[in-house]
Each structure stands twice: as structure tokens, then as C-alpha cells.
HTML snippet that shows the backbone in 3Dmol.js (N, CA, C, O; Angstrom):
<script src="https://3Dmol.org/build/3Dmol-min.js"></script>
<div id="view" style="width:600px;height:400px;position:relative"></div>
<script>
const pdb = `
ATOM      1  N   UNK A   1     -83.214  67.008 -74.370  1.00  0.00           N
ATOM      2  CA  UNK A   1     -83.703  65.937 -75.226  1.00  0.00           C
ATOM      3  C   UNK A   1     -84.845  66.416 -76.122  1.00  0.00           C
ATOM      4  O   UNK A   1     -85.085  66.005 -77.257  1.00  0.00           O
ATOM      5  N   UNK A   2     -85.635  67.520 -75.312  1.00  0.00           N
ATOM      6  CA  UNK A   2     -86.875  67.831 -76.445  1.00  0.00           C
ATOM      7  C   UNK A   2     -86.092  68.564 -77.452  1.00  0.00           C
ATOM      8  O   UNK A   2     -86.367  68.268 -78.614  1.00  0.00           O
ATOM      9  N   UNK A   3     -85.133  69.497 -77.265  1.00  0.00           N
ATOM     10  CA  UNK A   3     -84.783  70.775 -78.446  1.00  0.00           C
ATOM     11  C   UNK A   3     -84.553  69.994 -79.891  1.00  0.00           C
ATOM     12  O   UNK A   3     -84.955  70.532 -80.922  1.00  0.00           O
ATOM     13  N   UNK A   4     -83.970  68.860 -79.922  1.00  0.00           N
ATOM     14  CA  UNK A   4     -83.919  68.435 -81.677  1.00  0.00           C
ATOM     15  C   UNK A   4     -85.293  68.318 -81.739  1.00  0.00           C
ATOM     16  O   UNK A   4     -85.580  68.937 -82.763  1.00  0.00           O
ATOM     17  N   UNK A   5     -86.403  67.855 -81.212  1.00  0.00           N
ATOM     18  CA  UNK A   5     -87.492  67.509 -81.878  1.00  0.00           C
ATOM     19  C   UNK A   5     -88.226  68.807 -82.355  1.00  0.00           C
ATOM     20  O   UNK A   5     -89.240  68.840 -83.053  1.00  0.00           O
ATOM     21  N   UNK A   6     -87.407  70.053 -81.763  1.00  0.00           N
ATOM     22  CA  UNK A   6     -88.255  71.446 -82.244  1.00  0.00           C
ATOM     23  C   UNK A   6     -87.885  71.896 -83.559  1.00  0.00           C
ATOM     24  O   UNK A   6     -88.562  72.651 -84.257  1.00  0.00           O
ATOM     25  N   UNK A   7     -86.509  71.271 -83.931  1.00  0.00           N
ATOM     26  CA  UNK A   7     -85.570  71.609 -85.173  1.00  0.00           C
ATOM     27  C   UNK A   7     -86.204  71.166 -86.337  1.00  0.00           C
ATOM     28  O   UNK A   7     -86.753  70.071 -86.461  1.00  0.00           O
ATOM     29  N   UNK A   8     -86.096  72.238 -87.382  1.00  0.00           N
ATOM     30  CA  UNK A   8     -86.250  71.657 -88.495  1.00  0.00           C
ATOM     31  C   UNK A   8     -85.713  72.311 -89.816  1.00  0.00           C
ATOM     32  O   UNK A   8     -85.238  73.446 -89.849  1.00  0.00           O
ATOM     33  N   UNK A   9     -85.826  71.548 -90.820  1.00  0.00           N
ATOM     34  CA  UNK A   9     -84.917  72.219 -92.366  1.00  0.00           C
ATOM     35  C   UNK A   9     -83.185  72.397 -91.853  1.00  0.00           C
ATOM     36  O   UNK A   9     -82.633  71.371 -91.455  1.00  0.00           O
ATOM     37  N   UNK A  10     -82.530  73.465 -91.876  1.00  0.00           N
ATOM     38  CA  UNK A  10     -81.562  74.338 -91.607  1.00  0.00           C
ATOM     39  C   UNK A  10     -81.363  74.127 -90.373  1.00  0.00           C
ATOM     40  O   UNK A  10     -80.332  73.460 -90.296  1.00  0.00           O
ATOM     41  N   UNK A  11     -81.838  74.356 -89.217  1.00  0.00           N
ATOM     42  CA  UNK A  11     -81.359  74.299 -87.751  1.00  0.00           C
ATOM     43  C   UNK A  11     -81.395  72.705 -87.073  1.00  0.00           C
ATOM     44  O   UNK A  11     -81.101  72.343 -85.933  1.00  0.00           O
ATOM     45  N   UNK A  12     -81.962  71.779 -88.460  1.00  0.00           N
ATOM     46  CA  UNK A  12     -81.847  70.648 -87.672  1.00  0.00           C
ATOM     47  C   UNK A  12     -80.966  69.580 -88.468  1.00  0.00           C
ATOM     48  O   UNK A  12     -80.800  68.445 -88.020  1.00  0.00           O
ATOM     49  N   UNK A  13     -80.341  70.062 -89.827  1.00  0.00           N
ATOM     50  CA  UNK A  13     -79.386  69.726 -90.460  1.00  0.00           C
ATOM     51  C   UNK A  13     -78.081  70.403 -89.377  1.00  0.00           C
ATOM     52  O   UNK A  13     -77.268  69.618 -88.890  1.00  0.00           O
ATOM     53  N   UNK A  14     -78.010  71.626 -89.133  1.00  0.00           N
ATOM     54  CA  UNK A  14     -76.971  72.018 -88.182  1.00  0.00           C
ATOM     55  C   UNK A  14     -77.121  70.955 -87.198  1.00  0.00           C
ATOM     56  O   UNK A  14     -76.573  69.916 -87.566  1.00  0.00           O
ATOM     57  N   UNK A  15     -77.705  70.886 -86.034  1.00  0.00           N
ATOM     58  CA  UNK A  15     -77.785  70.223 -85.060  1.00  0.00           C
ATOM     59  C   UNK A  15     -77.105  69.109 -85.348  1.00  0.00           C
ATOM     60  O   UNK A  15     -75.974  68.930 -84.895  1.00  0.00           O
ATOM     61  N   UNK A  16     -77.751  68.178 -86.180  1.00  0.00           N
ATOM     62  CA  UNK A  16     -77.215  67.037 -86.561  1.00  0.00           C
ATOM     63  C   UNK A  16     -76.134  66.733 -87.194  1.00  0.00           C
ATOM     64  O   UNK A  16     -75.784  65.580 -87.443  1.00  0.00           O
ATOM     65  N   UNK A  17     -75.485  67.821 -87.519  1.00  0.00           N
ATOM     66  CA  UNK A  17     -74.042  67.612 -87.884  1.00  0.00           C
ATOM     67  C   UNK A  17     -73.295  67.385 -86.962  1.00  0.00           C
ATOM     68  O   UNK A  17     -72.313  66.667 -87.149  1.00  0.00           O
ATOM     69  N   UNK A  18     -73.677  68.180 -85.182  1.00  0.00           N
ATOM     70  CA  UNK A  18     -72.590  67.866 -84.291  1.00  0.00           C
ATOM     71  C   UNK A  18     -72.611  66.666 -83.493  1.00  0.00           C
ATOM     72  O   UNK A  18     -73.511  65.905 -83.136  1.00  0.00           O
ATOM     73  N   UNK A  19     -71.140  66.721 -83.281  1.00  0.00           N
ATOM     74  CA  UNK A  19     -70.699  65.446 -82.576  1.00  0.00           C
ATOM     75  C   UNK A  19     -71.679  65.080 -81.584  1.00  0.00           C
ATOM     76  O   UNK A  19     -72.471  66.009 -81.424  1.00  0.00           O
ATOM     77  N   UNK A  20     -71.899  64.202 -80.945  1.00  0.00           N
ATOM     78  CA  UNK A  20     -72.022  63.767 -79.684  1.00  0.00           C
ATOM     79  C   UNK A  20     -71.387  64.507 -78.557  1.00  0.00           C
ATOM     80  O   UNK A  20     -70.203  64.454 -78.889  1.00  0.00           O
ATOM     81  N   UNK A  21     -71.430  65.194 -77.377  1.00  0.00           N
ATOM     82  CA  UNK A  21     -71.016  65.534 -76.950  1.00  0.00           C
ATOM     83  C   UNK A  21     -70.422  66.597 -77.138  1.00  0.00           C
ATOM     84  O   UNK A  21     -69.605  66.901 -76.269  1.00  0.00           O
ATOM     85  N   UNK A  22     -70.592  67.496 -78.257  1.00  0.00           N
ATOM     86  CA  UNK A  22     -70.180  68.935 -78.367  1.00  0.00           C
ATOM     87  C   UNK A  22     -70.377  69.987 -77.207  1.00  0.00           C
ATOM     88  O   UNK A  22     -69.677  70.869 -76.709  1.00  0.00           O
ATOM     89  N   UNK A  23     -72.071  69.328 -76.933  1.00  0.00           N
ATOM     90  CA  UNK A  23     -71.966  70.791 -76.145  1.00  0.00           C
ATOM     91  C   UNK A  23     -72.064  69.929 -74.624  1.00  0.00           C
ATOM     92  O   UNK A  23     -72.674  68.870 -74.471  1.00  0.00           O
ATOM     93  N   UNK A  24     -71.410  70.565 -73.714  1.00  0.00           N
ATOM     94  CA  UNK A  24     -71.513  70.247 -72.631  1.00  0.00           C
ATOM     95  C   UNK A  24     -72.755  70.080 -71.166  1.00  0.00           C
ATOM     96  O   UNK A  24     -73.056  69.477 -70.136  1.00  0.00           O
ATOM     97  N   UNK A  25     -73.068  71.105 -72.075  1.00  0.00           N
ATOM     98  CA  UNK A  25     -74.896  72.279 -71.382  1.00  0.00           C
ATOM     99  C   UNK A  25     -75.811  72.454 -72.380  1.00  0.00           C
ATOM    100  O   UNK A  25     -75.908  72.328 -73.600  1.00  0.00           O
ATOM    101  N   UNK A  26     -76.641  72.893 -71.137  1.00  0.00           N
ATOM    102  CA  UNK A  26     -77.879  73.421 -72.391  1.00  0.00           C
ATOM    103  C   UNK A  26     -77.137  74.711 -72.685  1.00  0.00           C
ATOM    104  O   UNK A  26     -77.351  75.319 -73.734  1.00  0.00           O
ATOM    105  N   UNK A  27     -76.366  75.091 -71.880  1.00  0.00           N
ATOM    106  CA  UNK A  27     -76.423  76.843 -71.918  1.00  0.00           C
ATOM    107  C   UNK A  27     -75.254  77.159 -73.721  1.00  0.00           C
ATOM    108  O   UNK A  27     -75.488  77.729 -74.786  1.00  0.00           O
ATOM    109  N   UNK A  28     -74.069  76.416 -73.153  1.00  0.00           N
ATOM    110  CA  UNK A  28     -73.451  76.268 -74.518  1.00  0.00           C
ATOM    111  C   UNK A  28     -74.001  75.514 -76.070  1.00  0.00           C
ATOM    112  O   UNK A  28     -73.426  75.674 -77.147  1.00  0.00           O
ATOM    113  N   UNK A  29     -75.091  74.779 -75.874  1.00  0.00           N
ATOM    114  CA  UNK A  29     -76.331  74.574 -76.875  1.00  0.00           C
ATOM    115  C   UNK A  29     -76.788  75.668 -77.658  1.00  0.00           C
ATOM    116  O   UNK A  29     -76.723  75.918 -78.861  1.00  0.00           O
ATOM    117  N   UNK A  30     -77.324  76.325 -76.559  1.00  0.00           N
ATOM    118  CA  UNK A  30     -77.921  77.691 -76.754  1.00  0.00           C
ATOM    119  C   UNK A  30     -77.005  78.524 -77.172  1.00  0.00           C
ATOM    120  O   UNK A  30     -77.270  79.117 -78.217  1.00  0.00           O
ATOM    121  N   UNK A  31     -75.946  78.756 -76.635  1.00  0.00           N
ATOM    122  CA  UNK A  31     -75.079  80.177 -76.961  1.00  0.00           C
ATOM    123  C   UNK A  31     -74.758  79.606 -78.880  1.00  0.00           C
ATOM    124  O   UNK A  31     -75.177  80.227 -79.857  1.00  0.00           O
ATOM    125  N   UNK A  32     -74.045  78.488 -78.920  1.00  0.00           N
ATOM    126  CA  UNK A  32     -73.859  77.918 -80.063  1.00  0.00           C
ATOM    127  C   UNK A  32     -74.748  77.597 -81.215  1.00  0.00           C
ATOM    128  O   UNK A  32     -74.376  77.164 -82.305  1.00  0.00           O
ATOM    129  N   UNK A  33     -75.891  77.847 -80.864  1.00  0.00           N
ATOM    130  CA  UNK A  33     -77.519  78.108 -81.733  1.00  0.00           C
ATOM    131  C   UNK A  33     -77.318  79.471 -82.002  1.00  0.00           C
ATOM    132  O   UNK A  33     -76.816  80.059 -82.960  1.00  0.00           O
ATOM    133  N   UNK A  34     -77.733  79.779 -81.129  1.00  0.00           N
ATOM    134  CA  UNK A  34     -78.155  81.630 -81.122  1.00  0.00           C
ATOM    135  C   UNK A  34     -76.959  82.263 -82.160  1.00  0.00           C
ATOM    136  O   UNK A  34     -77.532  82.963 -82.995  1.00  0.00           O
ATOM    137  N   UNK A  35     -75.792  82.251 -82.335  1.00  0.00           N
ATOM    138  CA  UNK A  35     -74.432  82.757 -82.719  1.00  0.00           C
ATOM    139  C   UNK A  35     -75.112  81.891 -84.165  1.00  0.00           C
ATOM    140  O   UNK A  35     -75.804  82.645 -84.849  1.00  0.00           O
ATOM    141  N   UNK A  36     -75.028  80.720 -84.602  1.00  0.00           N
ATOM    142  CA  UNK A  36     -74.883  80.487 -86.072  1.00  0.00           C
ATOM    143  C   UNK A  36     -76.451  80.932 -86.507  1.00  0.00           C
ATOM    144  O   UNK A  36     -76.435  81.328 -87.672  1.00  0.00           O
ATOM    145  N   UNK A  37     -77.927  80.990 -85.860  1.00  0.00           N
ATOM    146  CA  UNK A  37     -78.920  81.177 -86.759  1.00  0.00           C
ATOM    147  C   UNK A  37     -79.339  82.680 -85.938  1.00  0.00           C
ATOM    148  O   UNK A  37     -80.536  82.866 -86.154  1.00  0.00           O
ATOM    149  N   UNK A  38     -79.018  83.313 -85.455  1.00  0.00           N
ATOM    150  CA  UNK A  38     -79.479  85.027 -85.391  1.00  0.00           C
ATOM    151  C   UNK A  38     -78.749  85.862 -86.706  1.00  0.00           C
ATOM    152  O   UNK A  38     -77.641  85.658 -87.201  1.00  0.00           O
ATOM    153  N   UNK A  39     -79.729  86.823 -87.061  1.00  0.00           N
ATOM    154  CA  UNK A  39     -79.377  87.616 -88.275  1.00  0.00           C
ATOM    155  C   UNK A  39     -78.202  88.750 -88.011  1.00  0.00           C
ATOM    156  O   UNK A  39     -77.961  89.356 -86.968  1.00  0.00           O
ATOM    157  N   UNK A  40     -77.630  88.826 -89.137  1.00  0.00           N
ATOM    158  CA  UNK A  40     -76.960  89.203 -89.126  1.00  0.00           C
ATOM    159  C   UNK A  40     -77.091  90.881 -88.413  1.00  0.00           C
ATOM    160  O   UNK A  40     -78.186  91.397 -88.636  1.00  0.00           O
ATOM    161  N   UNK A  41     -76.153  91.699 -87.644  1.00  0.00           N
ATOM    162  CA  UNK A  41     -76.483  92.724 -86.703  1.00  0.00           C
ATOM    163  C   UNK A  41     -77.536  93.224 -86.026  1.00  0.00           C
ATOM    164  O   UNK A  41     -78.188  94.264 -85.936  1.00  0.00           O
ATOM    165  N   UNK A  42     -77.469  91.901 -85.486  1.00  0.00           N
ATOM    166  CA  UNK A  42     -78.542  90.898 -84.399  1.00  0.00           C
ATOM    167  C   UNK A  42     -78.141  92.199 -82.863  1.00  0.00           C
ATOM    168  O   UNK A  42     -78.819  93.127 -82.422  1.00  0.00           O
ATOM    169  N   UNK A  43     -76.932  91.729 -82.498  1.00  0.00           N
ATOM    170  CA  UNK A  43     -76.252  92.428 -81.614  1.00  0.00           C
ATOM    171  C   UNK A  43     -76.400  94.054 -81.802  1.00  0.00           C
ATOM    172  O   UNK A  43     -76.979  94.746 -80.965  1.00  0.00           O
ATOM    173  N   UNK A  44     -75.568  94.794 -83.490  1.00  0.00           N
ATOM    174  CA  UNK A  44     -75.702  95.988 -83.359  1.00  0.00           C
ATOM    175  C   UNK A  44     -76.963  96.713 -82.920  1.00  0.00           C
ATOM    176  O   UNK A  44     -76.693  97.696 -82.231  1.00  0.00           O
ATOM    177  N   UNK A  45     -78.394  96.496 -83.137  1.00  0.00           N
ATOM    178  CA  UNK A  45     -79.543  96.538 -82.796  1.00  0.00           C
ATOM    179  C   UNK A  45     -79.827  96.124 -81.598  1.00  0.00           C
ATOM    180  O   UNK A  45     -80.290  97.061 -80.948  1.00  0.00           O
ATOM    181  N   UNK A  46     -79.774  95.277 -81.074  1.00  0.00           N
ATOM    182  CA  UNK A  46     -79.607  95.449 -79.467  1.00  0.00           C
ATOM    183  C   UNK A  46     -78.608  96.632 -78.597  1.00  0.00           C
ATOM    184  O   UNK A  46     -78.934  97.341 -77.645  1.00  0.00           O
ATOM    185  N   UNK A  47     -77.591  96.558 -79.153  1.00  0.00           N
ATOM    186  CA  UNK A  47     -76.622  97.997 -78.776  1.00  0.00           C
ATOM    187  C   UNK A  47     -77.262  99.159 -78.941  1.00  0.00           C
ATOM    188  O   UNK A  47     -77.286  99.973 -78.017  1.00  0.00           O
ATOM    189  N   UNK A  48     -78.029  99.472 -80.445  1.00  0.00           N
ATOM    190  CA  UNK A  48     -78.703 100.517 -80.413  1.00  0.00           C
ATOM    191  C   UNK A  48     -79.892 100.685 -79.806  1.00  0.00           C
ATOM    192  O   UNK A  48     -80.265 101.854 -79.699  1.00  0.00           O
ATOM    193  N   UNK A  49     -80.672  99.739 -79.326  1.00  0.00           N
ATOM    194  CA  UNK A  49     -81.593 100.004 -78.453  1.00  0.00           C
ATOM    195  C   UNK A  49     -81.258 100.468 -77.052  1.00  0.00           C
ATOM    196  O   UNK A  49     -81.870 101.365 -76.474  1.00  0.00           O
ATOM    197  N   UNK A  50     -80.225  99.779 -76.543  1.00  0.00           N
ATOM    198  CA  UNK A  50     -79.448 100.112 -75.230  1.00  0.00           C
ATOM    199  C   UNK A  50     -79.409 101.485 -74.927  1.00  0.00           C
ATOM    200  O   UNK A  50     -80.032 102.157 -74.106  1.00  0.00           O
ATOM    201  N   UNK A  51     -78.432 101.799 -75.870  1.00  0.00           N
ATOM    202  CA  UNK A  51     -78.412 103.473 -75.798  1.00  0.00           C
ATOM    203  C   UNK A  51     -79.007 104.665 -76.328  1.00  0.00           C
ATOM    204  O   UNK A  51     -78.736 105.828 -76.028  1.00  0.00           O
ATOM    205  N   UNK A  52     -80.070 104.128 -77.369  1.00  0.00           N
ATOM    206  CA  UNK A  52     -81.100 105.286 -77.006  1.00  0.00           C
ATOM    207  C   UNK A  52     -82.486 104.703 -76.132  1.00  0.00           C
ATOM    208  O   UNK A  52     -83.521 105.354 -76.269  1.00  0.00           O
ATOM    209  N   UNK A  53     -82.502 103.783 -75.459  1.00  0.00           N
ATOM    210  CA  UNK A  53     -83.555 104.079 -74.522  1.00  0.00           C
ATOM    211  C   UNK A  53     -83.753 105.263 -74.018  1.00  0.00           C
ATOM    212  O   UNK A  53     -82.911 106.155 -73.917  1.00  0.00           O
ATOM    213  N   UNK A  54     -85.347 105.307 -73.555  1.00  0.00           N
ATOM    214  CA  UNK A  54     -85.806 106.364 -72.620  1.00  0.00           C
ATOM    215  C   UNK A  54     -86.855 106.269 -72.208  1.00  0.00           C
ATOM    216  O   UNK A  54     -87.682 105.620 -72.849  1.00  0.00           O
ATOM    217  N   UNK A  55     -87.161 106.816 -71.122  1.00  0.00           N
ATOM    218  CA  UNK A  55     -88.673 106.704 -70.268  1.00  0.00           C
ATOM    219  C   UNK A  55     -89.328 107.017 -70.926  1.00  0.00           C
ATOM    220  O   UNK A  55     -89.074 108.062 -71.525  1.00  0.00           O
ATOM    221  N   UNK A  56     -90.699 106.218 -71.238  1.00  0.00           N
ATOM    222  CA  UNK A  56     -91.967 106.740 -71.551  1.00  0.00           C
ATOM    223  C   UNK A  56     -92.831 107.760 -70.835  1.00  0.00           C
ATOM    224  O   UNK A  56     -92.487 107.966 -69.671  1.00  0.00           O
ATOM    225  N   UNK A  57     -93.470 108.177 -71.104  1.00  0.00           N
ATOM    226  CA  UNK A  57     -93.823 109.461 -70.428  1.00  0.00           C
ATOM    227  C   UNK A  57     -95.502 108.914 -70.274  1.00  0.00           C
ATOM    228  O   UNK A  57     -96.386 108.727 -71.111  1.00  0.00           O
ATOM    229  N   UNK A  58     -95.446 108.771 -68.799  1.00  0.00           N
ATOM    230  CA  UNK A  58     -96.599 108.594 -68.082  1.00  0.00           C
ATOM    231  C   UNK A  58     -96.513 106.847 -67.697  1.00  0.00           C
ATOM    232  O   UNK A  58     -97.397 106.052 -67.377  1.00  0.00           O
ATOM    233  N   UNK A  59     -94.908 106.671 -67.909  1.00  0.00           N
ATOM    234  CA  UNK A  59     -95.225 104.685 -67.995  1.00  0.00           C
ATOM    235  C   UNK A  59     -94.285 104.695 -66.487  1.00  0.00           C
ATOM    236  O   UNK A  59     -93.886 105.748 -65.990  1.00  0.00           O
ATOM    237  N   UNK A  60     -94.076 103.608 -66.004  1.00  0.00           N
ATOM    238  CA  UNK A  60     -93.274 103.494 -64.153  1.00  0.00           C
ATOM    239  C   UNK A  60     -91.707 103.331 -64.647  1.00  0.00           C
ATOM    240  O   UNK A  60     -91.260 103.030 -65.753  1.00  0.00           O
ATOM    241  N   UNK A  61     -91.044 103.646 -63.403  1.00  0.00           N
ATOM    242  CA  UNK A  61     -89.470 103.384 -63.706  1.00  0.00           C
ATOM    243  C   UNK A  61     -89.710 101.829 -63.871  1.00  0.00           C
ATOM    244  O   UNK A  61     -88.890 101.362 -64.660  1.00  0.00           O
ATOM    245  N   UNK A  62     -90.651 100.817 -63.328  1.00  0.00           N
ATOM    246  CA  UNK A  62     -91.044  99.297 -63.462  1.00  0.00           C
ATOM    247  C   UNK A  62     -90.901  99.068 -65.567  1.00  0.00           C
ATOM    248  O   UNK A  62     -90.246  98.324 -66.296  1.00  0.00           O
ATOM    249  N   UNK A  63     -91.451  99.668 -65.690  1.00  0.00           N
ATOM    250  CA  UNK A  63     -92.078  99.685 -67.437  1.00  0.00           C
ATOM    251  C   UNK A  63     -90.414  99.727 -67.629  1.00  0.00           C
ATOM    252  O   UNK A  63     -89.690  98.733 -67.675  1.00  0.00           O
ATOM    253  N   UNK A  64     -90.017 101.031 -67.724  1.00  0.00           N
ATOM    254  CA  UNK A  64     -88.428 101.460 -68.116  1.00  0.00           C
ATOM    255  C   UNK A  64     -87.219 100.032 -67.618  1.00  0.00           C
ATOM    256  O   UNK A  64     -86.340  99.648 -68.389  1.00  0.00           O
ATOM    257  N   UNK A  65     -87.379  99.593 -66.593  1.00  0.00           N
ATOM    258  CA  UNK A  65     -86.687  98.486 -66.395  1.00  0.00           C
ATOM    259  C   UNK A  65     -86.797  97.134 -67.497  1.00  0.00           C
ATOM    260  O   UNK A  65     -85.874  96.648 -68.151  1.00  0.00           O
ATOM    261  N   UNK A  66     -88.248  96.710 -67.463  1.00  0.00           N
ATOM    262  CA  UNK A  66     -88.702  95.517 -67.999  1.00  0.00           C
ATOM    263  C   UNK A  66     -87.929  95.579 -69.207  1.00  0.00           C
ATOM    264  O   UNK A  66     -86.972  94.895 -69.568  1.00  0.00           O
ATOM    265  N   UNK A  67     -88.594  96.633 -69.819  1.00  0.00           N
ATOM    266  CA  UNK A  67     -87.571  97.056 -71.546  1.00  0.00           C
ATOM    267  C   UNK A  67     -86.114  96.686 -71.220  1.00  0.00           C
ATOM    268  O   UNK A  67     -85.569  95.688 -71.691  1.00  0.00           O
ATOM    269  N   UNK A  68     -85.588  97.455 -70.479  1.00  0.00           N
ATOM    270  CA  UNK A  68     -84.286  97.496 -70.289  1.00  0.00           C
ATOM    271  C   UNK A  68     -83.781  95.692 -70.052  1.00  0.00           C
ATOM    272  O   UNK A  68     -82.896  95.265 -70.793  1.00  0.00           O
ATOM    273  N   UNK A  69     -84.165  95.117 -69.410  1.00  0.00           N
ATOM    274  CA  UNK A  69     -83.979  93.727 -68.893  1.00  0.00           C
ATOM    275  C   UNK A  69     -84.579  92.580 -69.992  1.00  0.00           C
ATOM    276  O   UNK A  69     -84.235  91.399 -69.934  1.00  0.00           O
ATOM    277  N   UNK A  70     -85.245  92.948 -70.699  1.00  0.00           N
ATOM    278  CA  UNK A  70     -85.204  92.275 -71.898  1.00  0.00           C
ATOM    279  C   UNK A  70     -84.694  92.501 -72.886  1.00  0.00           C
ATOM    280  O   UNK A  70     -84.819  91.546 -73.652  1.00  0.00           O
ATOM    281  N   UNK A  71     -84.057  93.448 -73.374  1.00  0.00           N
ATOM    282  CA  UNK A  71     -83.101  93.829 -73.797  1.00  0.00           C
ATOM    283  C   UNK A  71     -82.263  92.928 -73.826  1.00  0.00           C
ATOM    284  O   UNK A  71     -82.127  92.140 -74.762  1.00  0.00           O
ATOM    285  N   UNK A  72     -81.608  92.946 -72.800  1.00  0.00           N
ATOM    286  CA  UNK A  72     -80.327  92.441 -72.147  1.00  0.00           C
ATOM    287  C   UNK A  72     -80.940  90.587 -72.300  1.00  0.00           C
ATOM    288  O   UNK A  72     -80.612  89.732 -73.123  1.00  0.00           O
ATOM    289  N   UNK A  73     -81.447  90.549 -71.691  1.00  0.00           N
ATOM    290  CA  UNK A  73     -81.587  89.515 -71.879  1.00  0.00           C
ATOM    291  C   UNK A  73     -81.759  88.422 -73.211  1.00  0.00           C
ATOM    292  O   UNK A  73     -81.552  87.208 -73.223  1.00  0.00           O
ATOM    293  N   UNK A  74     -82.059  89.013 -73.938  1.00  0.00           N
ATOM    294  CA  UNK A  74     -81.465  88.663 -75.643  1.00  0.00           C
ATOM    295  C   UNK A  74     -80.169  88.837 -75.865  1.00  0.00           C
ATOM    296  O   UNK A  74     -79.520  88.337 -76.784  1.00  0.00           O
ATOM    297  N   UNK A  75     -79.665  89.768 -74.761  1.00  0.00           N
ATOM    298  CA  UNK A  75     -78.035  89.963 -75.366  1.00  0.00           C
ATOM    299  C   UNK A  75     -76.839  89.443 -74.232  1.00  0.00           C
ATOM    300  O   UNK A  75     -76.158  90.112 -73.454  1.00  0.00           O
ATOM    301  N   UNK A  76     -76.881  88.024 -74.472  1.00  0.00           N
ATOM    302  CA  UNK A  76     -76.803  87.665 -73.765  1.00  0.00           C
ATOM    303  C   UNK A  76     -75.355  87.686 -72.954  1.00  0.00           C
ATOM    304  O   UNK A  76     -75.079  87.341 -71.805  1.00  0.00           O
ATOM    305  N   UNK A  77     -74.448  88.300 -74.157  1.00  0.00           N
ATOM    306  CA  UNK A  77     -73.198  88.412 -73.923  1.00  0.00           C
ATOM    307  C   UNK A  77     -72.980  89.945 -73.570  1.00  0.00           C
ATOM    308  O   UNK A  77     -71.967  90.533 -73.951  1.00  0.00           O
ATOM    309  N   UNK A  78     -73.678  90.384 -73.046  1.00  0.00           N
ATOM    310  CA  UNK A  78     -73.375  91.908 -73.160  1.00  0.00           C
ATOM    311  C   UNK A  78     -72.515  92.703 -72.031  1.00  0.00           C
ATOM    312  O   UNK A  78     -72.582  93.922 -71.873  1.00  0.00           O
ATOM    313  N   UNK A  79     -71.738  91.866 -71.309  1.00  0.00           N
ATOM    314  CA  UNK A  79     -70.765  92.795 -70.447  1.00  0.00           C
ATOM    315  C   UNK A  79     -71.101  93.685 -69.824  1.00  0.00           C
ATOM    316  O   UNK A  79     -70.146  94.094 -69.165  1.00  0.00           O
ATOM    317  N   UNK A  80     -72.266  94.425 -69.604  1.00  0.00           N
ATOM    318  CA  UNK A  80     -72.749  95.387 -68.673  1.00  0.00           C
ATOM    319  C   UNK A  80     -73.340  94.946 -67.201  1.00  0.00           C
ATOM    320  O   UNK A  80     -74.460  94.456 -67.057  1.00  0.00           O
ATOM    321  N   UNK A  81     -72.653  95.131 -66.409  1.00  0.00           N
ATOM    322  CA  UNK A  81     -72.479  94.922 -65.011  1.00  0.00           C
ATOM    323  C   UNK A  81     -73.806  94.733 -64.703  1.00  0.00           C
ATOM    324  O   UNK A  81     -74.574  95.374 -65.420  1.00  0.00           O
ATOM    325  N   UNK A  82     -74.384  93.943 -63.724  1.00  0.00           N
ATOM    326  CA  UNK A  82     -75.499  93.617 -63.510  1.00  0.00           C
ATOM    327  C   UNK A  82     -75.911  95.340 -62.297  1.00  0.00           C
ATOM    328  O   UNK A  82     -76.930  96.004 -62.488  1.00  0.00           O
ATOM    329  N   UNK A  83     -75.133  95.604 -61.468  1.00  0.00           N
ATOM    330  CA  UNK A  83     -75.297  97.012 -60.837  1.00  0.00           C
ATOM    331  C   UNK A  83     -75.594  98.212 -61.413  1.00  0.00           C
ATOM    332  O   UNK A  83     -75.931  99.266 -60.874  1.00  0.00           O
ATOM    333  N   UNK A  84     -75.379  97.851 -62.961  1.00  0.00           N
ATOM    334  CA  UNK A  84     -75.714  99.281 -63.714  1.00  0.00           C
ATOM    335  C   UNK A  84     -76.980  99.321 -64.288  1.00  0.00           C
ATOM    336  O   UNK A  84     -77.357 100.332 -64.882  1.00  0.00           O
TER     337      UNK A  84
END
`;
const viewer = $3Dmol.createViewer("view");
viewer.addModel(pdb, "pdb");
viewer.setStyle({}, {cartoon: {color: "spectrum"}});
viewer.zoomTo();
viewer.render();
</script>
């Protein structure tokens, strides 16, 4: 109920175009936000961060994770096994 009141210009003309009941969740809200107002090779840039990560030198495998897990966590669709 709060997220339209955060909207405005562009993301709250979108919003308000949809039906009632479009989205089922917050989560499909979100996925369906994120997809029409993130820039364009939004994703490729997250991909390229993925794979050239690397340890900082003098920082914890803790540091190297956090990066790594926020990462991911912007990407939200990213198919990489939570074990890897």
C-alpha cells in the first residue's frame, strides 16, 4: 500500500496504468518494476561484474562474499545455484 505513494512522474503514470489486481505479490510488483524502469544493460553489467570479480588484497573472504551477494542480489534472476 505504501509503494504508489513513493511513485512519481514516469513510474507512477506506469503504476497507474495497471489493472487492479495485476500483480499478485509484492515480489511480482517488484520483478515487473525493476524489468520496465532499470537501464538499459542493467543485467550485462551485473554479468560483468560476476566474472571479473576478485579478492582484494588484504580485505576477508567475508568482504569477497558481501560483494559477491550483492551482486546477486540486484540480479535477481540470475540462475546461479545458491551452492556456488
Amino acid at each position: 500500500m505504501i509503494f504508489p505513494t513513493t511513485l512519481k512522474d514516469l513510474a507512477f503514470q506506469w503504476y497507474d496504468h495497471q489493472g487492479h489486481g495485476t500483480f499478485p505479490n509484492w515480489i511480482s510488483l517488484r520483478d515487473e518494476f525493476l524489468a520496465q524502469f532499470r537501464p538499459l544493460g542493467f543485467f550485462d553489467r551485473l554479468h560483468e561484474q560476476v566474472t571479473q570479480i576478485e579478492m582484494v588484497l588484504g580485505k576477508s573472504i567475508t568482504f569477497y562474499a558481501i560483494r559477491m551477494e550483492d551482486i546477486l542480489r540486484r540480479w535477481n534472476n540470475h540462475s546461479i545455484p545458491n551452492h556456488m
